[in-house]
C-alpha positions as MATLAB code, in Angstrom:
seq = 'XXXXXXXXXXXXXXXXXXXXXXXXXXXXXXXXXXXXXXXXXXXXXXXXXXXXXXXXXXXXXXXXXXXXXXXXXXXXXXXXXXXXXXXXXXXXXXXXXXXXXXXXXXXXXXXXXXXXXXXXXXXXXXXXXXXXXXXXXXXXXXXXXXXXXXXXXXXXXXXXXXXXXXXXXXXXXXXXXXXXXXXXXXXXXXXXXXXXXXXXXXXXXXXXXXXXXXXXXXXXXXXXXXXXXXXXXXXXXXXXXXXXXXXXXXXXXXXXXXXXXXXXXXXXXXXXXXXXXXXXXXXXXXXXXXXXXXXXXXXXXXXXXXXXXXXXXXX';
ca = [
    -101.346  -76.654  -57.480;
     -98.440  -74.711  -55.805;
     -99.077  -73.958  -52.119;
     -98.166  -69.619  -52.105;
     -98.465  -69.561  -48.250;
     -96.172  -72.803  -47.743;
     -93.449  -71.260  -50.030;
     -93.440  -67.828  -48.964;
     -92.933  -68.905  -44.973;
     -89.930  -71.110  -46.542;
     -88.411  -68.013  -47.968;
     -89.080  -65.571  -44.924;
     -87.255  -68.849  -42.760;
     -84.738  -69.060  -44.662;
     -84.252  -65.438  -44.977;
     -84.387  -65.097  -41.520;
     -81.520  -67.408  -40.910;
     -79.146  -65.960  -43.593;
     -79.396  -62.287  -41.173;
     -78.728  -64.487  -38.240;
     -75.891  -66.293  -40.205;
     -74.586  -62.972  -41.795;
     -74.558  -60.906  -38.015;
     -73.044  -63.398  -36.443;
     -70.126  -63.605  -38.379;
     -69.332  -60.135  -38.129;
     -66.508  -58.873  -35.629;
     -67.500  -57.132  -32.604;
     -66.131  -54.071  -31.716;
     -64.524  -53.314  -28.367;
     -66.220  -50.878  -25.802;
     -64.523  -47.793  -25.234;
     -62.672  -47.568  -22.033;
     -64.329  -46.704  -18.669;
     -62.101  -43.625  -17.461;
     -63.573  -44.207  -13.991;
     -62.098  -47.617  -13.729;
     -58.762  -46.477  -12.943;
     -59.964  -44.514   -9.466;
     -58.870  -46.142   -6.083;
     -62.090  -45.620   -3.977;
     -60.349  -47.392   -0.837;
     -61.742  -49.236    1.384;
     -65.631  -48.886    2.410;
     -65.453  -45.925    5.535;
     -67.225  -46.663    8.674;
     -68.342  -43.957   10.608;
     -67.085  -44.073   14.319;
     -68.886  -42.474   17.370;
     -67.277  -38.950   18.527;
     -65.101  -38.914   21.447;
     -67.534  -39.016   24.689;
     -65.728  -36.433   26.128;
     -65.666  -33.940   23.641;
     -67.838  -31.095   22.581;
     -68.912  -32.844   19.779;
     -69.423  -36.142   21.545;
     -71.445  -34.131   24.978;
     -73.815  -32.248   22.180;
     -74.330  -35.926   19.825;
     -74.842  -38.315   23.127;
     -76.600  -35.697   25.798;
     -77.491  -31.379   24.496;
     -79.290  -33.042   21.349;
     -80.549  -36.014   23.060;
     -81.782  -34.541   26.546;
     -81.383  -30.453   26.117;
     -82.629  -29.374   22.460;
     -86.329  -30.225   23.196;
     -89.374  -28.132   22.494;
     -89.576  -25.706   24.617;
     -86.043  -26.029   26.252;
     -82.757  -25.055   24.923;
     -83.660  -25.378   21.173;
     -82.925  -21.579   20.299;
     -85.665  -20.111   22.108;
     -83.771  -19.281   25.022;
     -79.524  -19.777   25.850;
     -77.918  -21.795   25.917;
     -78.878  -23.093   22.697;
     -78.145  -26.721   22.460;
     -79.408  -26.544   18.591;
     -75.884  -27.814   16.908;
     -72.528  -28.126   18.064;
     -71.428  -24.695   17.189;
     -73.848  -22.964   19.402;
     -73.587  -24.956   22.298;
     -70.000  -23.979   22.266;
     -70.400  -20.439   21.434;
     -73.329  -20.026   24.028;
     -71.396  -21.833   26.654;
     -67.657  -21.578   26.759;
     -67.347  -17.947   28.375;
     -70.831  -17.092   28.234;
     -72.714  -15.078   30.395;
     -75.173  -16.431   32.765;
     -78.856  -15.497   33.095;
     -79.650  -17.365   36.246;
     -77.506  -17.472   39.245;
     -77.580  -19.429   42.435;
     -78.968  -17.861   45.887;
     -75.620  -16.603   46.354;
     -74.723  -15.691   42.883;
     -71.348  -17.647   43.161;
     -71.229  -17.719   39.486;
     -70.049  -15.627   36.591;
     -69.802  -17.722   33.456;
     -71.800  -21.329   32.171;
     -68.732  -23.016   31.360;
     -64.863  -21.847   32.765;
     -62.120  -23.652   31.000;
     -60.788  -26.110   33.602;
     -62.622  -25.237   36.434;
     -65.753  -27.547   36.799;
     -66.474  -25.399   40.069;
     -66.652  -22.238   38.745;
     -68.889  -23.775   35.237;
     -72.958  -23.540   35.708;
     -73.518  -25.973   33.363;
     -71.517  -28.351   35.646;
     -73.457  -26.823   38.739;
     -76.706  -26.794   37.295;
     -76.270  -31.008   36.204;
     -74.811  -31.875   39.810;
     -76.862  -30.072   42.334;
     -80.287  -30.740   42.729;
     -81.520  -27.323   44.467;
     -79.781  -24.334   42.338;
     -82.062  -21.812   43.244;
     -85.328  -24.103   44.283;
     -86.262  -27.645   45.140;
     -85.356  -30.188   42.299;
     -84.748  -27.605   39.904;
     -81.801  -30.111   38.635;
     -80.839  -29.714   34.811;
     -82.521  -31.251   32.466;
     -85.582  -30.377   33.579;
     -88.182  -32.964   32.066;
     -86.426  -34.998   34.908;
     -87.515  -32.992   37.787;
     -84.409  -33.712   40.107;
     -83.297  -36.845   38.321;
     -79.953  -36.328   37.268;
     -78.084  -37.117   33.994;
     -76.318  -40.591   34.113;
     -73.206  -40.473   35.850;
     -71.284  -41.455   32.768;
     -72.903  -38.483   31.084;
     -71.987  -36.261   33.783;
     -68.471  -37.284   33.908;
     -67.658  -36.740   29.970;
     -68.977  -33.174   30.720;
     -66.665  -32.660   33.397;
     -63.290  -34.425   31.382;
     -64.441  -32.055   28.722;
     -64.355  -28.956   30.992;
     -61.328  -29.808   33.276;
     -59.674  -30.886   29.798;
     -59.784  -27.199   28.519;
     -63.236  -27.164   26.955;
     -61.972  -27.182   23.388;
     -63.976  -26.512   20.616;
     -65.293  -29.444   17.700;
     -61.878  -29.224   16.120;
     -59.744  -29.607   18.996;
     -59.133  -26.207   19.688;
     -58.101  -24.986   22.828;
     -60.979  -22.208   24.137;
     -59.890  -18.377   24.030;
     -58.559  -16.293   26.746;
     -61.266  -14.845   28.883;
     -61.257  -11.176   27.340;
     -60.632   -8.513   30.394;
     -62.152   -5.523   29.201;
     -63.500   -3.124   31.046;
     -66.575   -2.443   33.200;
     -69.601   -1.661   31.412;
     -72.253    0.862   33.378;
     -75.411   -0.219   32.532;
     -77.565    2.313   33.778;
     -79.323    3.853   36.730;
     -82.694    4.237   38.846;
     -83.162    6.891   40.977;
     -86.344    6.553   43.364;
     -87.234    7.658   47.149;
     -85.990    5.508   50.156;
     -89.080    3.109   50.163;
     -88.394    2.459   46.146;
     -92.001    3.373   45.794;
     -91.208    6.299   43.248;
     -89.290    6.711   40.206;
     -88.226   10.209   39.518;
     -85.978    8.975   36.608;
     -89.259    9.032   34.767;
     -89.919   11.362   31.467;
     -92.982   13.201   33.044;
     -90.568   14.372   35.899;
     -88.255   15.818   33.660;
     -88.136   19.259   32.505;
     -90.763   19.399   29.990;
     -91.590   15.971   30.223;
     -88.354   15.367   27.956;
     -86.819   12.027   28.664;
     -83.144   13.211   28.672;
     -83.452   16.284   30.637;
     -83.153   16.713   34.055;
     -85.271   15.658   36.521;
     -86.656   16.608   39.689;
     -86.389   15.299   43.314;
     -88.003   17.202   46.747;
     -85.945   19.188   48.979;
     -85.335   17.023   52.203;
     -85.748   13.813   50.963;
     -84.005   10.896   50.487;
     -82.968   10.446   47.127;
     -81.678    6.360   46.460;
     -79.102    5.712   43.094;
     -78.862    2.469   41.721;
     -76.158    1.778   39.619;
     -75.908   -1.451   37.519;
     -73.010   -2.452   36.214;
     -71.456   -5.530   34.093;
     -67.989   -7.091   33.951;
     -66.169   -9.666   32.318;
     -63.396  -10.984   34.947;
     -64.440   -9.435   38.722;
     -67.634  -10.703   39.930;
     -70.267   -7.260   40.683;
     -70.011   -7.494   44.142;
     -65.686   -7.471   43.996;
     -65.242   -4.359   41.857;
     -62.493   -2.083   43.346;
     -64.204    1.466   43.200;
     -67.640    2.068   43.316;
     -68.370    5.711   43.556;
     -70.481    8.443   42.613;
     -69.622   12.253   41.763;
     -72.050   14.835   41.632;
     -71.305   18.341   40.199;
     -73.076   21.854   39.022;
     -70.706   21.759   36.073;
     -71.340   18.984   33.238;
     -67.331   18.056   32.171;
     -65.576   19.277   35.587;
     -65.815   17.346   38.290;
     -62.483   18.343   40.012;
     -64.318   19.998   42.708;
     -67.372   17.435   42.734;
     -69.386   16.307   45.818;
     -68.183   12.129   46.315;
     -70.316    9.476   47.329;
     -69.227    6.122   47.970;
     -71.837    3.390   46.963;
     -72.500   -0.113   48.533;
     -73.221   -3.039   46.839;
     -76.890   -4.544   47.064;
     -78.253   -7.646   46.273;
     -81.921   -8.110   45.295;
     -81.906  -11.015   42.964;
     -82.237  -11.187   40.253;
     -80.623   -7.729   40.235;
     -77.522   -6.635   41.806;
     -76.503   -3.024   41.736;
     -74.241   -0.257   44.135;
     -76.295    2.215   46.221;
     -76.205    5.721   46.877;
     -78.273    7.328   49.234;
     -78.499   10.408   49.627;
     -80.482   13.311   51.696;
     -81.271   16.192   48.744;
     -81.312   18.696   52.012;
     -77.438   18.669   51.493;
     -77.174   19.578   47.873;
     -77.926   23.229   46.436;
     -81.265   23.881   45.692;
     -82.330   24.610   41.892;
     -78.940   24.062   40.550;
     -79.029   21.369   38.112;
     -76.807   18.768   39.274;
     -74.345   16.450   36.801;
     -73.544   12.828   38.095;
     -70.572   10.263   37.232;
     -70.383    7.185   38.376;
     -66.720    5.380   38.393;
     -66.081    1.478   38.875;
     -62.831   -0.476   38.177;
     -62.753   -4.337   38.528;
     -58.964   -4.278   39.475;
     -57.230   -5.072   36.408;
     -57.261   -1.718   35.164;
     -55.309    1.471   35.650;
     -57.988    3.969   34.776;
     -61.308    3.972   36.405;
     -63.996    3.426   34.105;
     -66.580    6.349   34.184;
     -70.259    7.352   32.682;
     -70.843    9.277   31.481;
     -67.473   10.499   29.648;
     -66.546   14.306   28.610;
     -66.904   13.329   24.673;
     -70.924   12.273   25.211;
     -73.128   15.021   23.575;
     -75.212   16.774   26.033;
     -78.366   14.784   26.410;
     -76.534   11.808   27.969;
     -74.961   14.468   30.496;
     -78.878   16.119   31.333;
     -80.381   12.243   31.298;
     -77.682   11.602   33.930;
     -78.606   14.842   35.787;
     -81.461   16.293   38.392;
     -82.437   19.303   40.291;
     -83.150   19.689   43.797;
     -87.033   21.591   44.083;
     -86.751   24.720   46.507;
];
């Protein structure tokens, strides 16, 4: 009797084998070319550690590190020690908010000129304003380590360039800016500058001081290249005509400083000025460098600025 299953696994071997025999006779075909072979990639890069005594370097090894913290100089308040851009940009020429006890200081960082730089100051001396009040502060009085403290310095002294090697800008001398003014009595108690002691109770009208009174003017000012308390004219005009001042009454001011505030002081007793008239100021400041005064307000201003810088004597 013929065995079926024996024969038919013969067949399926053998037809098994013929495939294999067949395939592997047959040519292979080459693989297409890789068009990515042909690229030079180099040699593997290894990144090195910024200069120590550049911007980039100061900001990677000690503004990141030991400024940027929660709470400090991470964008809630300048400088802001975020990224390297806006340490530079809040440093380099940058207005300071806090100045020693007797305000020796203009800018944070001064091209060159570690003494004149805040940031230098506030690193190196360990009473600023109070007792161990040394930057940074999670180190009450502790300072930075002197290596740290001397690539800020070679960065300063070497021109404080920016990340790409850029020398910093020219310190832009532009003109004095007037801020504004307070007018109050001589004990500073009052403040007749006030809207309900205005005519009508209209913020830029005139207002009103008593007869035979002392009547103190603070003007605050800002600058760019003379420190407040060096500006070459300080001076205040006061006229019954709001755009001529040729025959104006002229007051000179004297600096005062209260800090945080600094600002030039008139004083002035109302008994001496006409009664009921209302009564224009000016007040003119030049920091030296410049030919024309600078004045506030100007003969172009519309009206209200002339009345909101304006008052009348009472009778």
């Amino acid at each position: 009797m013929i065995n079926n299953k024996k024969y038919f696994l013969l067949f399926t071997t053998i037809s098994i084998l013929t495939i294999v025999i067949i395939n592997s006779c047959k040519k292979e075909e080459p693989l297409p070319p890789n068009p990515y072979d042909s690229i030079n990639y180099g040699s593997p890069s290894v990144n090195t550690p910024p200069d120590p005594n550049s911007i980039v370097g100061i900001h990677t090894n000690i503004l990141k590190t030991s400024c940027a913290k929660a709470g400090c100089h991470d964008g809630n308040f300048e400088p802001d020690f975020r990224t390297v851009q806006s340490s530079y940009a809040t440093l380099v020429w940058h207005g300071i908010k806090k100045n020693s006890a007797d305000t020796a200081f203009t800018y944070r960082v001064v091209p060159f000129d570690t003494s004149s730089s805040v940031l230098y100051e506030r690193i190196t001396n360990c009473c600023f304003v109070n007792q161990d009040d040394r930057m940074p502060q999670d180190n009450i009085g502790i300072p930075l380590p002197a290596s740290q403290i001397k690539n800020i310095a070679n960065w300063i002294m070497a021109g404080a360039k920016d990340m790409f090697g850029n020398p910093a800008p020219n310190l832009p001398n532009t003109e004095p800016t007037i801020l504004y003014y307070l007018a109050t009595n001589s004990t500073y108690t009052a403040n007749y500058g006030d809207a309900i002691n205005r005519i009508d109770s209209v913020f830029y009208n005139p207002f009103f001081v008593p007869n035979n009174s002392t009547l103190n003017l603070l003007f605050f000012v800002k600058e760019d290249s003379t420190t407040v308390p060096n500006m070459h004219v300080n001076l205040l005009k006061i006229s019954t005509k709001a755009n001529d001042f040729s025959s104006a009454i002229s007051i000179p001011t004297t600096y005062l400083n209260f800090p945080p505030n600094e600002f030039y002081l008139a004083s002035i007793n109302t008994g001496t000025l006409p009664n009921s008239d209302t009564l224009f100021m000016r007040y003119y400041t030049n920091d030296g460098d410049h030919a024309i005064n600078t004045q506030f307000p100007t003969d172009n201003l519309i009206l209200p600025y002339k009345t909101y810088w304006s008052f009348i004597v009472k009778p």
